[in-house]
C-alpha positions as CSV (number, residue, x, y, z in Angstrom):
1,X,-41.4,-33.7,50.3
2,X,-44.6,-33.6,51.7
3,X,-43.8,-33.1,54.9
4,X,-41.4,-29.9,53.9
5,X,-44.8,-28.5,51.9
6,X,-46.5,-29.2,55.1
7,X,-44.3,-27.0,57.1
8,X,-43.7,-24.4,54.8
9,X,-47.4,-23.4,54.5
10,X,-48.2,-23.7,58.4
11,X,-45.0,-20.9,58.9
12,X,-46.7,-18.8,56.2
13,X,-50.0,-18.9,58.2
14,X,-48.5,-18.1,61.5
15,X,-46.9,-15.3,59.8
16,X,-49.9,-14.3,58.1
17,X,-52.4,-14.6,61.4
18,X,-49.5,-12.6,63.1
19,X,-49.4,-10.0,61.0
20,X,-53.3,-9.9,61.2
21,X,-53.3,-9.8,64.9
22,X,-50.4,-6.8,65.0
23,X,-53.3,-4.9,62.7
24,X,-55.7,-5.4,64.4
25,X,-54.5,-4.2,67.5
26,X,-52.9,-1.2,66.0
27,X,-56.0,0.3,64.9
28,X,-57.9,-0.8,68.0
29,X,-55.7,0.7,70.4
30,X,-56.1,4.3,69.8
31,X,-59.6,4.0,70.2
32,X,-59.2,2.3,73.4
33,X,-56.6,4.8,74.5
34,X,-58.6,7.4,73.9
35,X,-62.0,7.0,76.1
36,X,-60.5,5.8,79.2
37,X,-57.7,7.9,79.9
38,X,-59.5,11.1,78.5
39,X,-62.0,12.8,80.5
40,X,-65.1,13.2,78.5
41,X,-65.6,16.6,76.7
42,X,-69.1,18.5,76.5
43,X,-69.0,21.9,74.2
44,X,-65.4,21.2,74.1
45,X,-64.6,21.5,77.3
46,X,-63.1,18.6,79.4
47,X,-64.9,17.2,82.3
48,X,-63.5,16.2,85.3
49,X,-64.3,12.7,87.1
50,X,-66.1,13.7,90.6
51,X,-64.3,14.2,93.7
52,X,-65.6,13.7,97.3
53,X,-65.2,15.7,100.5
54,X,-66.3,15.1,103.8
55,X,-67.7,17.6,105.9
56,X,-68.1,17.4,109.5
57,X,-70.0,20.0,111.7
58,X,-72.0,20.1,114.9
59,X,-75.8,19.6,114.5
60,X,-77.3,23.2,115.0
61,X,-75.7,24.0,111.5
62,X,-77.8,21.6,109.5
63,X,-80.1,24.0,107.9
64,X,-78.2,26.3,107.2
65,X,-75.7,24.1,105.2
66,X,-78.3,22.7,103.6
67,X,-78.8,25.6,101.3
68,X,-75.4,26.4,101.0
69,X,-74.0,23.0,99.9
70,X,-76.2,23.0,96.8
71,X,-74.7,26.3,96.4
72,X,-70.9,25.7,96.0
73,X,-71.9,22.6,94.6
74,X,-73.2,24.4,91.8
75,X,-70.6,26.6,91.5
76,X,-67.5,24.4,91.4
77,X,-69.6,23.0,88.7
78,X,-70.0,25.5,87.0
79,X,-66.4,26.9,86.9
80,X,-64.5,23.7,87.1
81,X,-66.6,21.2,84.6
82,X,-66.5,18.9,87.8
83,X,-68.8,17.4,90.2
84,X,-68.2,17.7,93.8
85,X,-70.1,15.4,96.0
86,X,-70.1,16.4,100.0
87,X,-70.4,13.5,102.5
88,X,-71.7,14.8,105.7
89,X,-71.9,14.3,109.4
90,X,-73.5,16.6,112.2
91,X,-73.8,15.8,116.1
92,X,-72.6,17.6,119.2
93,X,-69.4,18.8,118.6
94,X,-67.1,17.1,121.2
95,X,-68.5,13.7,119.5
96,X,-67.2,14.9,116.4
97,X,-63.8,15.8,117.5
98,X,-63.5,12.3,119.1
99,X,-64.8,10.8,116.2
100,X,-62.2,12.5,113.8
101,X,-59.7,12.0,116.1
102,X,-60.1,7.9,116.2
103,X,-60.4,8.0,112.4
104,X,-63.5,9.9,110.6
105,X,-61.7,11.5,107.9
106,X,-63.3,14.6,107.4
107,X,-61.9,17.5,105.3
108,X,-63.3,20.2,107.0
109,X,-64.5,20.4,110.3
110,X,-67.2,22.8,111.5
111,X,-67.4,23.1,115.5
112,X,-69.0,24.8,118.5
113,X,-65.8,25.6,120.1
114,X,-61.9,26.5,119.5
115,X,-61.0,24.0,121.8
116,X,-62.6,21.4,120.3
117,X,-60.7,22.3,116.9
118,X,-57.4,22.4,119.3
119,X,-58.1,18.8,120.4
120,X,-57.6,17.6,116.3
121,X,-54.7,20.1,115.8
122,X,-53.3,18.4,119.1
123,X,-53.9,14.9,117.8
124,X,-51.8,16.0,114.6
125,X,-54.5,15.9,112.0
126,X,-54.6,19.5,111.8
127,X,-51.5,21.7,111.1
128,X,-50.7,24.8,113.9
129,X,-52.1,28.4,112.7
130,X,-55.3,27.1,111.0
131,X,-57.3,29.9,112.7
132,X,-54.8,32.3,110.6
133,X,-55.4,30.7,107.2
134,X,-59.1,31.9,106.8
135,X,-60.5,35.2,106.8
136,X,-62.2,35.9,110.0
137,X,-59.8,33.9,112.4
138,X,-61.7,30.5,110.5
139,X,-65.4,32.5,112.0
140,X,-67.5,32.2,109.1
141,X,-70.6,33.5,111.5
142,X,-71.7,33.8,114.8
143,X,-74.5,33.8,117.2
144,X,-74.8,35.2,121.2
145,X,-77.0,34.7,124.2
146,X,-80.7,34.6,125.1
147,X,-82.7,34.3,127.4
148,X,-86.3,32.9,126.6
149,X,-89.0,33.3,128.7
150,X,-93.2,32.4,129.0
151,X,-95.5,34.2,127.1
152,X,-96.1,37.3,128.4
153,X,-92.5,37.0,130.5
154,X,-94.2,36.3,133.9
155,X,-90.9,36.8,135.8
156,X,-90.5,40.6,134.2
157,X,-87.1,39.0,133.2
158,X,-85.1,41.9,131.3
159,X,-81.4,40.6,131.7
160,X,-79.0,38.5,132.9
161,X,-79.1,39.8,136.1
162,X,-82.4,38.7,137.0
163,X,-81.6,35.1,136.4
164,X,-79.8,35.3,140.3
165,X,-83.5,36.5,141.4
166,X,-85.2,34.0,144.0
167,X,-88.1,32.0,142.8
168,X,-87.0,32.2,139.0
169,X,-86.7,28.7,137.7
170,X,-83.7,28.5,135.1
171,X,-82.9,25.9,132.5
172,X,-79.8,25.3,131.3
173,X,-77.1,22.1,130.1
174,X,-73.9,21.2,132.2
175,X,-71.3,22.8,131.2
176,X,-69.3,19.8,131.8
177,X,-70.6,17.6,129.6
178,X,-72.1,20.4,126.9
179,X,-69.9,23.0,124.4
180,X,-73.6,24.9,124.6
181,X,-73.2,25.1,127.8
182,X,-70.2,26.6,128.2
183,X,-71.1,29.5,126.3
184,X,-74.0,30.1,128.4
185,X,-71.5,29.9,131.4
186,X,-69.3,32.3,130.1
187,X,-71.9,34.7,129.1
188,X,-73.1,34.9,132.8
189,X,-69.3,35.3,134.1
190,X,-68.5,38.1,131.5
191,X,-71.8,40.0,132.2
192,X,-70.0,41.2,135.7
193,X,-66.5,40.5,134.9
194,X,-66.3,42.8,131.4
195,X,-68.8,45.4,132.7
196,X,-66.3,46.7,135.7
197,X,-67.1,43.6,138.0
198,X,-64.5,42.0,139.8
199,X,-64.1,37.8,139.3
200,X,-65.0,37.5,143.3
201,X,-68.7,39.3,142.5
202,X,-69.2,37.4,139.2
203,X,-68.6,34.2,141.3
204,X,-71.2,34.8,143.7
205,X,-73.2,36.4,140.8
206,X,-73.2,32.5,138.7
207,X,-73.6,30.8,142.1
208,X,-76.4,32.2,142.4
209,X,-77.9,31.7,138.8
210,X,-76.7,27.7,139.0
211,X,-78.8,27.8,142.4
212,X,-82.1,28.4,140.2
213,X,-81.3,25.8,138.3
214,X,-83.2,22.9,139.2
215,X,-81.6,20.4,136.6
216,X,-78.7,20.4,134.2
217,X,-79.5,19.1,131.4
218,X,-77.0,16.7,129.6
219,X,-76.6,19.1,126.3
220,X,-78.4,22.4,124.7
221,X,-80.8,20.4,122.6
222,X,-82.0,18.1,126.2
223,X,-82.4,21.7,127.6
224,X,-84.8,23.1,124.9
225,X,-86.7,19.7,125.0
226,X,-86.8,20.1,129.1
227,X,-88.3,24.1,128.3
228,X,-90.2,23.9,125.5
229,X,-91.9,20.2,125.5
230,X,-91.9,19.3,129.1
231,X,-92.3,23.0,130.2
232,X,-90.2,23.0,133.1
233,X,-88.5,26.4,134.0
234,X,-90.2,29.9,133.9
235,X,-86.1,30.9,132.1
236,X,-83.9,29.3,129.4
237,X,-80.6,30.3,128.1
238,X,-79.3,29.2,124.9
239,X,-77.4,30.3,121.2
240,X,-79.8,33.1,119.7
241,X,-79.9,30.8,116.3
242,X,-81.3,27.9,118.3
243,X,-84.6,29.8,119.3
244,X,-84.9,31.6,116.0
245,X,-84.7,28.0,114.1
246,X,-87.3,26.9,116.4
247,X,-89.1,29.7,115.9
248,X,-89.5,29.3,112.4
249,X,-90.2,25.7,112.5
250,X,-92.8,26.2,115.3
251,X,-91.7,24.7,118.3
252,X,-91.2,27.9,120.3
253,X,-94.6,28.8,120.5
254,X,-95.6,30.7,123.2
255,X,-92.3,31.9,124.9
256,X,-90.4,35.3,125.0
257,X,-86.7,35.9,123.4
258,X,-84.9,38.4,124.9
259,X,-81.1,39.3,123.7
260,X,-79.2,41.2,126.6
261,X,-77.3,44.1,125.3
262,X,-74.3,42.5,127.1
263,X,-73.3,39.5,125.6
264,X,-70.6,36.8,124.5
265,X,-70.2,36.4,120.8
266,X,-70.3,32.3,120.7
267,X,-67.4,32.1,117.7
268,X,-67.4,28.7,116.0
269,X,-64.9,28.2,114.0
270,X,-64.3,26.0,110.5
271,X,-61.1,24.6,109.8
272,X,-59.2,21.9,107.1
273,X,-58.0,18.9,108.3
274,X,-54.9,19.2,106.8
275,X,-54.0,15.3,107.2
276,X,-57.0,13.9,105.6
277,X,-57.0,16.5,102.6
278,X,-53.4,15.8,101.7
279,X,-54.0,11.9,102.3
280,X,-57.1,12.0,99.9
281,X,-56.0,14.8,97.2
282,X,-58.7,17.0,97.9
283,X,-57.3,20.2,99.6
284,X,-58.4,22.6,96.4
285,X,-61.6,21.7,97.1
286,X,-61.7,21.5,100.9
287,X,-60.3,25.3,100.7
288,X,-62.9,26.3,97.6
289,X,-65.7,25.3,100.0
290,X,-64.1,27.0,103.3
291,X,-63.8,30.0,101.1
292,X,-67.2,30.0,99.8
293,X,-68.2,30.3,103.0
294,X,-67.6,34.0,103.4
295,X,-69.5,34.9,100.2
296,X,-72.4,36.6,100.5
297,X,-74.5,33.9,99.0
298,X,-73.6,31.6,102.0
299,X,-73.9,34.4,104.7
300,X,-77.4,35.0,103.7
301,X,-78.1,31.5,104.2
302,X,-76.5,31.9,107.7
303,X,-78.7,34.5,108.1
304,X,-81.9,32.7,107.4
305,X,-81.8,30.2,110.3
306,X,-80.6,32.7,113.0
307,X,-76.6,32.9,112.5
308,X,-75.5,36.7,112.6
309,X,-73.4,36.9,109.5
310,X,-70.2,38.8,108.7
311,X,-71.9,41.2,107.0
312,X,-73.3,44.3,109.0
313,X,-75.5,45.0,106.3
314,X,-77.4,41.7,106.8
315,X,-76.6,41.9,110.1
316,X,-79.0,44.7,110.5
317,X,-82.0,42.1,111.2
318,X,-80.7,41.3,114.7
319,X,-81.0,43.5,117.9
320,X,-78.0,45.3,118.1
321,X,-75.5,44.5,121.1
322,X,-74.5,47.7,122.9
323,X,-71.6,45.4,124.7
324,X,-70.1,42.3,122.9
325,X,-67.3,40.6,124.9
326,X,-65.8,36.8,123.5
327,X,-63.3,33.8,124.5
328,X,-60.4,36.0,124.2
329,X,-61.3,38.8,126.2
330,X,-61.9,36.0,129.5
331,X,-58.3,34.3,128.5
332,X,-58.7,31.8,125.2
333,X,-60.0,28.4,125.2
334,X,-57.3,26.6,126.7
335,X,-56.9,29.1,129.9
336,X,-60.8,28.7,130.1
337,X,-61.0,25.0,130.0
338,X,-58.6,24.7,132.9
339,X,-59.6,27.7,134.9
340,X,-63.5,26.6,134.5
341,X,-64.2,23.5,133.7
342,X,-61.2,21.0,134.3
343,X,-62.0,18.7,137.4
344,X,-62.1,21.2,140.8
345,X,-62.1,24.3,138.7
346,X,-64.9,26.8,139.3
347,X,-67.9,25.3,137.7
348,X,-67.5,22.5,140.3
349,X,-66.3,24.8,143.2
350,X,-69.7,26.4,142.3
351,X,-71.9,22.9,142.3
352,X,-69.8,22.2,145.5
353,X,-71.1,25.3,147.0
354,X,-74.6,25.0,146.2
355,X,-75.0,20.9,147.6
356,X,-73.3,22.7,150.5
357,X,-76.1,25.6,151.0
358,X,-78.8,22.9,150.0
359,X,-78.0,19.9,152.6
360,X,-80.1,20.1,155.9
């Protein structure tokens, strides 16, 4: 008897804790339900969790991004109820290729040249046509070339031309090893080539320029050190943006800039990495930001540090160009790269030539 008494009241409290437990839990998990999976809401409004990008660009477009990331930043905010955080990375633009290429997964890239975009596209991180898919060919702002010169310009230097002159010291990178470079390359070749010049007279033309070169430097920035800190040269060519950013933080003191009214429109274009934005969920961002780009809040800020913008409105600030020639119109990057500046193309029959002329 007692034993059955026993029994009977532990089954009536397992059935009362039971019943206390299944309460419990059914008014607790609502509230648990609710904060996790629920974004937060402020005024009413849901908010988002934050999303990341990762933005990768060569180094001359630093300061200029760093007035317009706060920008978009603010504005996806502001219009999605979302924080957007940017990761960044700038360095010379082949390194960045390379380094998306073996893995760096950026978002959007940002880079000196075409080919260098190609190079991704090639390695299947980036989808054919991307130059089509943004306004502009994917050129959110460009720069040309110039020529900077002493104080004073000692060398009466007025064009490209004069850069073949005897006894004028020119500084410049190796196109071989430098995207900068290349441009400046180009610039020279198109001077005689898209002004009624025939390739055999712009040869001879460039041979003669690389012949008053007394060094080439490993990249644009080495160059500008070489010229400006080290003061070698009387001549340096490089991206009109470079020398105006100098400029402005007061390292080309002293010197001459002067913009021949023939020139190369250096194009860099911006493209999504289509691989790495599908992979990570974060292609309506990647193409918010691209887009923002083209605004004129972030073409002003182009602007500031020397980029000519879209707009020819705020264009106005730069000496106009009576003549302005680009990749295309000398054959697109990948006929360039091979006809140039692939092993025994012209850059090197033009070194060849010059050891040649200078060996005793």
């Amino acid at each position: 008897m007692f034993h059955r008494q026993l029994q009977n009241r532990i089954i009536h409290h397992s059935f009362l804790f039971l019943f206390l437990v299944s309460l419990g839990l059914t008014l607790l998990l609502p509230a648990c339900g609710q904060n996790p999976i629920s974004p937060p809401v402020v005024d009413g409004i849901p908010r988002r969790p934050p999303i990341e990008i990762s933005f990768v660009s060569y180094a001359v477009t630093r300061a200029a991004y760093a007035e317009i990331i706060p920008l978009f930043k603010e504005k996806w905010q502001k219009e999605h109820h979302q924080e957007v955080r940017i990761r960044q990375s700038y360095a010379g633009s082949s390194t960045q290729a390379r380094a998306v290429i073996n893995g760096l997964p950026a978002d959007v890239v940002h880079l000196a040249l075409a080919l260098d975009t190609q190079k991704i596209q090639d390695a299947g991180l980036i989808q054919p046509g991307w130059e089509h898919r943004s306004p502009n060919h994917g050129i959110v702002a460009h720069s040309v070339g110039a020529i900077v010169t002493r104080a004073g310009n000692p060398k009466n230097i007025r064009t490209w031309s004069d850069l073949a002159k005897p006894g004028v010291s020119v500084i410049t990178a190796d196109p071989k090893t430098s995207g900068g470079a290349r441009w400046n390359f180009l610039a020279l070749w198109g001077a005689i080539t898209q002004t009624g010049g025939t390739e055999a007279q712009a040869l001879d033309f460039v041979t003669q320029v690389y012949k008053n070169v007394p060094v080439l430097a490993k990249d644009a920035r080495e160059s500008t050190d070489l010229f400006l800190r080290q003061n070698q040269g009387d001549v340096l060519i490089n991206y009109e943006n470079e020398m105006i950013l100098a400029t402005q933080e007061g390292l080309a003191k002293n010197t001459f800039m002067i913009i021949p009214d023939i020139n190369i429109s250096i194009d860099n274009p911006i493209a999504i990495v289509d691989k790495y934005v599908d992979r990570r969920g974060t292609r309506e961002v990647a193409e918010a930001f691209v887009k923002f780009l083209f605004t004129p809040q972030a073409q002003t800020a182009f602007a500031k540090v020397g980029f000519r913008p879209l707009d020819p409105i705020s264009s106005e600030q730069f000496p106009p160009i009576k003549q302005l020639f680009n990749a295309e119109d000398l054959g697109g990057w990948s006929n360039i790269q091979d006809k140039f500046f692939q092993d025994h193309g012209i850059f090197d029959q033009i070194q060849s030539e010059i050891r040649n002329t200078q060996t005793p």
